[in-house]
N, C-alpha and C positions, 0 to 999 in steps of 0.2 A: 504493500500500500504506500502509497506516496500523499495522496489528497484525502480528507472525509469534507464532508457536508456534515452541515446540522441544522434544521429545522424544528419551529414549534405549530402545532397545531390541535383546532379545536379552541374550546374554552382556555382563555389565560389564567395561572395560578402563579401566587406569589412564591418567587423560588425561581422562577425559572430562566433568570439572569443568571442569577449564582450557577446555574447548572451549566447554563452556556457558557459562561466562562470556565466553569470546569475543564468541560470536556476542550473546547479553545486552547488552554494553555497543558493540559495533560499530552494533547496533542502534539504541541510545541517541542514539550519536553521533549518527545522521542524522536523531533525534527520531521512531522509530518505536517504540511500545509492543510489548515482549518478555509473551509469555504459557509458562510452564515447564508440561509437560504429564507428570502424573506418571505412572508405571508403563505409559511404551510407550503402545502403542498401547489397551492395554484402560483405560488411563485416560484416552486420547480418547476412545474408546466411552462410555465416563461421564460423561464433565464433568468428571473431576478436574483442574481448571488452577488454577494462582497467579502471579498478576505476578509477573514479572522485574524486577529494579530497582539502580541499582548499585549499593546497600549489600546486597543479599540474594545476588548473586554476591560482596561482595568476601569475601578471607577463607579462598575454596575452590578458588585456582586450584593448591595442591599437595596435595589431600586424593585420597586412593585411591575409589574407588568412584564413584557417579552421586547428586548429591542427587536430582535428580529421582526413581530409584529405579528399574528396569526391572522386566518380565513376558515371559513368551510371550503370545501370546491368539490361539489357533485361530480364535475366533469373527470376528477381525477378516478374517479371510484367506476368509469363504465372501463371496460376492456380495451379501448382504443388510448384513454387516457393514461390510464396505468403501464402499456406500452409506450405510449409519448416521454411520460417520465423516466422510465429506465433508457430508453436512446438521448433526450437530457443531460441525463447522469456522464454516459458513455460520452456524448459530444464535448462534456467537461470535462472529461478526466476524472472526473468523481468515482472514488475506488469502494467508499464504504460510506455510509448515513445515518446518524445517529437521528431519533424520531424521539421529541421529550413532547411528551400530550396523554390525553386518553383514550379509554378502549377503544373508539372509531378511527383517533388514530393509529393505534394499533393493529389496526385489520389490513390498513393500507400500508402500513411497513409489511406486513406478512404477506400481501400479495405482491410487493416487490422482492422478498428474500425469496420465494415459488421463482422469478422469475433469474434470480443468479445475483441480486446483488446482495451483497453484504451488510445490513440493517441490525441494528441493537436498539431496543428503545427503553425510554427514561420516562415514568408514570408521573404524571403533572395533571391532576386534577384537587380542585376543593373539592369532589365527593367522596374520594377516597373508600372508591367501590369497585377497585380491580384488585380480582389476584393477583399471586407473584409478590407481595410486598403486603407488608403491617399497613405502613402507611405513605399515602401519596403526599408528594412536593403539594404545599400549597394548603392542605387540610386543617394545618395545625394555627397555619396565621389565618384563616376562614373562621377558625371559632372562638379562636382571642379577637378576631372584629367585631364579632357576631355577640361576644360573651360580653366585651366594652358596651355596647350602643341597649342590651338587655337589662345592662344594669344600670342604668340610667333611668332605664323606663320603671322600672322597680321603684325607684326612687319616685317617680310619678306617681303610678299605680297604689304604692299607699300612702301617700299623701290625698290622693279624692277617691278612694278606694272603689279602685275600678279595677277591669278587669281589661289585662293585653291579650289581643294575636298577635303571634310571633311571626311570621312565614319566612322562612329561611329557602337555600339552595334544595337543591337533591328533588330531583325530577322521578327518579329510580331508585334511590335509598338515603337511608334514613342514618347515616352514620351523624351528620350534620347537626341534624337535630338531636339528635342521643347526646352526643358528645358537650351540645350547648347546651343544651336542655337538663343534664345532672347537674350540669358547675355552675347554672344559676338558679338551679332550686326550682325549676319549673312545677309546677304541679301536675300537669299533664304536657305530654311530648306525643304526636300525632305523626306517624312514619307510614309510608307507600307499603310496606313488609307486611306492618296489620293492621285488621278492621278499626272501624272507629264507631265506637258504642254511645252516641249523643245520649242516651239516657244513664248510661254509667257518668257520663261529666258533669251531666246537670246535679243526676243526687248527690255525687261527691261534692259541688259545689256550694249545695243546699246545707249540709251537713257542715260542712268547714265555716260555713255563713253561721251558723247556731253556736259552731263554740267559741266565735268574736270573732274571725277573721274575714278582715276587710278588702282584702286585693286578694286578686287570681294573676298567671302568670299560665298561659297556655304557648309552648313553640312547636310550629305546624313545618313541616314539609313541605315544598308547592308541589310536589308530584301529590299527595295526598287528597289538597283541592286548595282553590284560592281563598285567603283570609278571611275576605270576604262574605264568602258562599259561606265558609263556617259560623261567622256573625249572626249570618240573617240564619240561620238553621237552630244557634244558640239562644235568639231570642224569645222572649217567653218562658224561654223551659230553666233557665238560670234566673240567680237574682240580682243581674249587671246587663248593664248595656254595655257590650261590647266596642273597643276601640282597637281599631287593628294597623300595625306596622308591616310594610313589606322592605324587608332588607337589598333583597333584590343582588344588582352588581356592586353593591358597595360591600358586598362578601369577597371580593375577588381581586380588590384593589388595596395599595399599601407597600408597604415594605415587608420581609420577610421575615418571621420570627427567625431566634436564635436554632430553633431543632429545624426550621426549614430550611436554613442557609446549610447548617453542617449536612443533610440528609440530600441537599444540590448539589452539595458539592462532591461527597463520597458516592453519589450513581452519578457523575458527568464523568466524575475518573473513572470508575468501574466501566463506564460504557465503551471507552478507549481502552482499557486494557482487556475487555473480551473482542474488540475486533484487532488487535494484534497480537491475541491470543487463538485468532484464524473459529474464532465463534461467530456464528451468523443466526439470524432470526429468535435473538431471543431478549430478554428486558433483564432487566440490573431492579433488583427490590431489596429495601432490606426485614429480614424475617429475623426478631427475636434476639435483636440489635448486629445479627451480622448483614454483612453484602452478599445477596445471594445472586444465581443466575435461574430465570426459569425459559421453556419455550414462550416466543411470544403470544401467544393464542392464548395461555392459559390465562390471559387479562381479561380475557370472555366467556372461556368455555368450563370454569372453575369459580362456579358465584360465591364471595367472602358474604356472611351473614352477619345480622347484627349481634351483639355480646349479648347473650341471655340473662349472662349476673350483672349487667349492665340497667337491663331490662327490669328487673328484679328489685335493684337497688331505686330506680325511678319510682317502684309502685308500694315499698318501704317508706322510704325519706317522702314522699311526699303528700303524707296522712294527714 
């Protein structure tokens, strides 16, 4: 190998500068030219690339977002596209491509390494709902945002003792809200994984209302339904009128916590030294604080579920 590529794609997660500098300069190290490929995958499709170099990473290993700058691109994902971008690659001298995103991007690193090229990828999502790894770039500054801006409202909520909707990320799981939802003492936590019992929340609300307590504190999923539609569903059957908050993309913006810079940085290096360790098609996770390696697929074909003692400890603490 002489050149790598690296691209981000999909949803942006805080981290994943650090990660690209990682991989940038681990790169260096070994004297292989770093190519930064802008906007995903559709700016492979075009040629949009610029050297990598270590003064052009330094500088961004704690900046929130992706310089590179991510897209969707449908057009890459039909069979004509997907061959566009490996003759791309080929036309550039591009030897190997590291892919730092989510499962969707992952599917599309796996149908380039099917086609011969050499692809590693780096898990960069705030849902941190792929196997292969404990936890994804990006997850852990998602719910110290998430955890900041809930307790604030807490501070509202019982001062005119109402009750919040939370709605948080996670279209397809419910790690987000688990995660936010115990460290700010939620009362209920609403996840895509299970049913939601509107008559269990109302009497538990009824109930915690009798023995003096004056605020509720509910954080919802938006895969589960919009805040909203919970309100109007809430009403009457509680004894609050509901006031609902949507965190939305301000989960996703920021700088990187301290575990998400180091956890960027130890899979940007990992991801370089399995493709000059002659490994292809597969992701850099870490499991149970080491760097592991798994196939790339299993970010899809292997679903992580949510903590049951987790789960447990929610319906405990929040009597």
């Amino acid at each position: 190998m002489h050149r790598i590529g690296v691209l981000t794609s999909g949803g942006d997660a805080p981290g994943m500068n650090a990660s690209i500098r990682a991989v940038a300069r681990t790169a260096l190290y070994h004297d292989l030219e770093v190519v930064g490929i802008r906007r995903g995958y559709e700016g492979l499709l075009e040629g949009d690339f610029v050297p990598l170099t270590r003064s052009s990473v330094g500088g961004i290993i704690l900046h929130g977002g992706t310089i590179l700058r991510t897209a969707r691109c449908e057009a890459f994902m039909r069979p004509g596209g997907i061959n566009a971008a490996v003759s791309k690659l080929k036309e550039n001298d591009i030897d190997a491509l590291v892919v730092i995103g989510g499962d969707g991007s992952f599917r599309g690193a796996k149908e380039l390494a099917d086609r011969g090229v050499k692809v590693v990828g780096i898990p960069g999502t705030i849902d941190n709902d792929m196997a292969g790894t404990d936890c994804t770039i990006g997850f852990d500054t998602a719910c110290n945002t998430a955890l900041e801006c809930i307790s604030k409202l807490r501070d509202t909520a019982s001062s005119h003792d109402r009750m919040f909707i939370v709605e948080v990320m996670g279209r397809h799981a419910g790690f987000l809200a688990l995660e936010t939802g115990v460290a700010c003492g939620a009362e209920f936590i609403l996840v895509p994984e299970l049913p939601v019992d509107l008559k269990a929340i109302s009497d538990k609300i009824h109930y915690a209302k009798q023995r003096g307590k004056t605020h509720s504190l509910i954080v919802l999923s938006e895969g589960v339904m919009h805040a909203a539609e919970l309100a109007e569903k809430l009403k009457g059957r509680c004894d609050y009128d509901p006031r609902i908050v949507v965190l939305g993309h301000l989960q996703r913006g920021g700088a990187p916590s301290c575990f998400d810079t180091v956890l960027a940085s130890r899979l940007g290096s990992a991801a370089i030294d399995a493709l000059i360790g002659g490994r292809s098609g597969v992701m850099v996770g870490r499991v149970k604080g080491e760097v592991v390696e798994s196939p790339i697929e299993i970010a899809w074909t292997d679903k992580r579920t949510l903590d049951p003692d987790m789960l447990r400890l929610v319906d405990m603490l929040s009597i």
